[in-house]
Each structure stands twice: as C-alpha cells, then as structure tokens.
N, C-alpha and C positions, 0 to 999 in steps of 0.2 A: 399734525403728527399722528402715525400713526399708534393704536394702543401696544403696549409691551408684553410679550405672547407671556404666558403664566407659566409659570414652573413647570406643572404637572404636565403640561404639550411640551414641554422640551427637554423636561430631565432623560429619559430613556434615549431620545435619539441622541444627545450630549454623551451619556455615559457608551453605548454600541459604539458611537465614533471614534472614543478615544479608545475600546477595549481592542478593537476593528486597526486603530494604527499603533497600537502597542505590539499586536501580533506581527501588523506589515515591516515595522522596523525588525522583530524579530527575526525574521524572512531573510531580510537585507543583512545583517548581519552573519548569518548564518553564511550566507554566499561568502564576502565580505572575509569571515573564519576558515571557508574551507580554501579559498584561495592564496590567502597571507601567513594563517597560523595552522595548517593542517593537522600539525598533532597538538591542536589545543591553544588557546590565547594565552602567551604570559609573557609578563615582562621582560627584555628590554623590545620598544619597536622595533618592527624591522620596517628598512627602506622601502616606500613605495614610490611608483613613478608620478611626476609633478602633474601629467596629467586626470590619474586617479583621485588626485588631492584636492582638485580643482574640482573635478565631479561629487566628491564625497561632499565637500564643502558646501558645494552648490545644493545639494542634497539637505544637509541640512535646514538652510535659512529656507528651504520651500518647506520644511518641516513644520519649521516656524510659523511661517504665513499662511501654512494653511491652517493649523491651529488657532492660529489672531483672526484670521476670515470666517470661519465659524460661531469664536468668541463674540467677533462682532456684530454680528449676524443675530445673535442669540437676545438682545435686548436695545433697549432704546438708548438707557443710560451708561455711566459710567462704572459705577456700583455692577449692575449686572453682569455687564461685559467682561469687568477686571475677576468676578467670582469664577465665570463660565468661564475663562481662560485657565484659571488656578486648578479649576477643577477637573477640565481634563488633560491637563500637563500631568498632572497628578497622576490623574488613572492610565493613561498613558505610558507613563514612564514605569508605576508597576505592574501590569501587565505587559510592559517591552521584557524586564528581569522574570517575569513567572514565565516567559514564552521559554526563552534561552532557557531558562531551568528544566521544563519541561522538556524540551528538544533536544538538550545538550549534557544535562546534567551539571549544569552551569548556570550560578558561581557555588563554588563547595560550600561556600558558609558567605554571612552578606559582612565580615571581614577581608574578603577577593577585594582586591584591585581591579577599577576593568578604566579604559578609554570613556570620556562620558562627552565630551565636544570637542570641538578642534576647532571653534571661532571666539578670540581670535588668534589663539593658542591652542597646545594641547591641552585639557581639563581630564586630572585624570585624580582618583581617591576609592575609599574602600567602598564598596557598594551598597553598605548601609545608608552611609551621607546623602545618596540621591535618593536613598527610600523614604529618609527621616523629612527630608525636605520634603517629596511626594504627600507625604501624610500631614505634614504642617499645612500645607495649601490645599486641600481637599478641605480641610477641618475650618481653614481660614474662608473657605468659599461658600460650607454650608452655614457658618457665623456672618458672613457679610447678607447674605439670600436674604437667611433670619430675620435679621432687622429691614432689610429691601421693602421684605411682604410685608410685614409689618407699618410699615411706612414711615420710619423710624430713622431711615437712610438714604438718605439722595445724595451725601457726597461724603467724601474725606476730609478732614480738619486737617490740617498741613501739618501740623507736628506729628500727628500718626503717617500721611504719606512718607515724611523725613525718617522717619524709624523704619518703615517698610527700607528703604530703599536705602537706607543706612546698611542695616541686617544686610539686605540680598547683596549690597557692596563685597563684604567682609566674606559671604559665604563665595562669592564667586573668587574672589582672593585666594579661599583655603585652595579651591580647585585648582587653579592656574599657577599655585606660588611654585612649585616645583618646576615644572617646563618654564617657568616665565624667569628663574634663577639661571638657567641653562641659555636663555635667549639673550638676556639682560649679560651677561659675562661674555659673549663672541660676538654682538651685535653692535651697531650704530648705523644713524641713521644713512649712512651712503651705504652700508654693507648690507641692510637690511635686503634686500631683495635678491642679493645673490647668497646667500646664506647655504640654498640646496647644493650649492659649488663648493662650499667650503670644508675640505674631509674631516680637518680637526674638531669643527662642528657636528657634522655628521656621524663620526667615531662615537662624539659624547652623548649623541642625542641617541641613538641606537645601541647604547651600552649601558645608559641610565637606568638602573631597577628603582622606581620609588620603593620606600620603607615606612615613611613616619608620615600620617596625616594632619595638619595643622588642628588638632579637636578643640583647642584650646581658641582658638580663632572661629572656627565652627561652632560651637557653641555659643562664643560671644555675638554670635551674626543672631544666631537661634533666638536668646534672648531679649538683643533688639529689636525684631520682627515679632516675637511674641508682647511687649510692652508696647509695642505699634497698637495690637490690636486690643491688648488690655486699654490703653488711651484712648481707642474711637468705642468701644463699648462703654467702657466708664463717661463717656462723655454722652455718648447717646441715653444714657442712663438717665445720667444728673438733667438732660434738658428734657425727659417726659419723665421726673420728678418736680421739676420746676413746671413745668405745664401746669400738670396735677396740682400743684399747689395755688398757682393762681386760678386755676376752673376753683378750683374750691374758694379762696376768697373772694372770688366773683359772686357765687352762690351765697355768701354769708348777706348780699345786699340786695338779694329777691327777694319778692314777699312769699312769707310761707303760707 
C-alpha cells in the first residue's frame, strides 16, 4: 500500500478546489437566476420544465462525486478521506454564498431563504443553516486531521459514527420538512410520478412562501453531531491516557 500523501502536499490544492467550485456553482447559478428569477430570486417557485429538472438534478449528484472523487483521492484511510470530504464541502459551500454576494448582492442578510438541493426533495431554509453547518465540518475535519497526524486515529467508535449520522439525520429533516409536508399531503405511491401533471399540486407547490425554519430541530441535529465528536475525542483521550499509564507502570519494573 501505498504511503498516505501528508497534509502539507494536499491542503492547498484541497482548499483552491473547493474555493475553484464554490465560485463555478456560483456561475451556474447566476445563469440559472437570470433565466427563472430575473428580477431577483424569491419565494414562491416558479414552474420549471421536467426536463431542466432532470439536468439540474443530474448536476448536482456530479457535484457530489466529484467532491467524494477528490476526497478519496486525498488519503488512504478513512479518517482522512471522511475529513477531506468535510472540509471542502465546507469551503465550498462558503465560497458558493460569498460569490452570489459578491456578484449579486445576495443574500441581504444570511436570515434570506434561498433553494439549497433538490435531491430528493426540494431543501430549502435561511442561509445561515448551511453556513452554521459549513463551519461545523471544516472545524470537524481540522479535529479529526489532528488527531490522524498525531496517530491517535485510525478509525471511528461507532457510538460517535451513530451521533454523526444521528445529527446529519435531523439536520437534513429541518431542510426538507417543509417541501416534504407539501409532497407527503398530494402524493402516494402510484401518483408519485405523475405529480408534475397534477395542478392542484403544482398551484401549492409554486405558491408556497416558506416562513418558519425548524431551529429547534436544527439545533437538536447540531448538538448531536457535536457530542459525536466530543465522544471520539473523549475517547481518544482516555486511551493515550491509559497508554501513558501503563508505559509508566511498565517502567516502575526496569532497573534504574
């Protein structure tokens, strides 16, 4: 196997990458605004054709993969891989909002509402949320590195993955609870697929202003995913204190 390339050789081009598709999304968007929302993006949608849906769509999950291609790319293990992923979603996602800002003057304040995925729903909340999250997993990725280089960490204790993925549960819930009330009330499973035929659905979906963001739900995600990672540091802690203690009563039976 080969050896696992060192930080200092990958952090720059990681960080350029993600700064690099924070801007290209911003791009994309910008198109994207002057063709659907001309005088400005605000709530409620408007109808777009099934086949733009499908593009955007598709658009995305290559978003995705090429971020996870990179990520994986970036180290041997797991530990590395799952940081370098965090870290530039992370940077990523704020520099996608500093670009709009910059180019648009958008969002007025990071209390805006804006569209944040559309897989496999709409995901839509105020624009802080995805910032709050950006910053958790940048912060999460330079504490997992940490202990990596250190050599402190080679894998996850499952009760911390169970909290990670607890957390990211609930946060992706706050995002999608709104559109997913709107799908969940006109939908079943035989209807689901003609649903862009349905006007009564369509009247609601494209008159729906969100107002209220689930914070309370949000926060609850926050807390679990931070206790994730308070549990794998506490834990990595107590076992090179436990180390430590037996080096040492090992040493009480050397000759002095």
């Amino acid at each position: 196997m080969t050896a696992e390339p060192k930080l200092q050789t990958i952090i720059i081009p990681l960080l350029l990458f993600a700064i690099a598709m924070g801007f290209l999304e911003t791009a994309i968007v910008i198109y994207l605004r002057d063709l659907y929302y001309p005088e400005g993006f605000v709530f409620p949608l408007k109808p777009i054709p099934a086949w733009h849906l499908v593009i955007e769509t598709g658009r995305e999950i290559c978003t995705l993969i090429m971020l996870g291609a990179v990520a994986w790319i970036s180290g041997n293990s797991f530990v590395r891989r799952l940081s370098a992923f965090l870290f530039i979603f992370g940077i990523w996602d704020i520099f996608y909002y500093l670009g709009l800002w910059l180019s648009l003057g958008w969002p007025r304040s990071l209390l805006t509402w804006d569209i944040l995925f559309l897989i496999p729903v709409v995901w839509a909340g105020p624009v802080l949320a995805p910032v709050i999250c950006s910053f958790i997993m940048i912060c999460m990725a330079a504490c997992f590195e940490w202990y990596h280089i250190k050599g402190n960490m080679q894998n996850f204790q499952l009760p911390g993955l169970i909290l990670f993925l607890a957390g990211a549960s609930v946060i992706f819930i706050t995002f999608i609870y709104d559109y997913s009330q709107i799908l969940m009330k006109n939908s079943s499973l035989r209807n689901l697929f003609s649903l862009p035929e349905d006007v009564s659905f369509m009247n609601e979906l494209t008159s729906y202003i969100p107002d209220r963001f689930q914070w309370e739900l949000f926060t609850f995600g926050m807390i679990l995913i931070l206790t994730g990672v308070y549990y794998t540091v506490n834990k990595i802690n107590l076992n090179k204190a436990r180390f430590r203690n037996r080096d040492n009563d090992f040493d009480l039976f050397l000759p002095g």
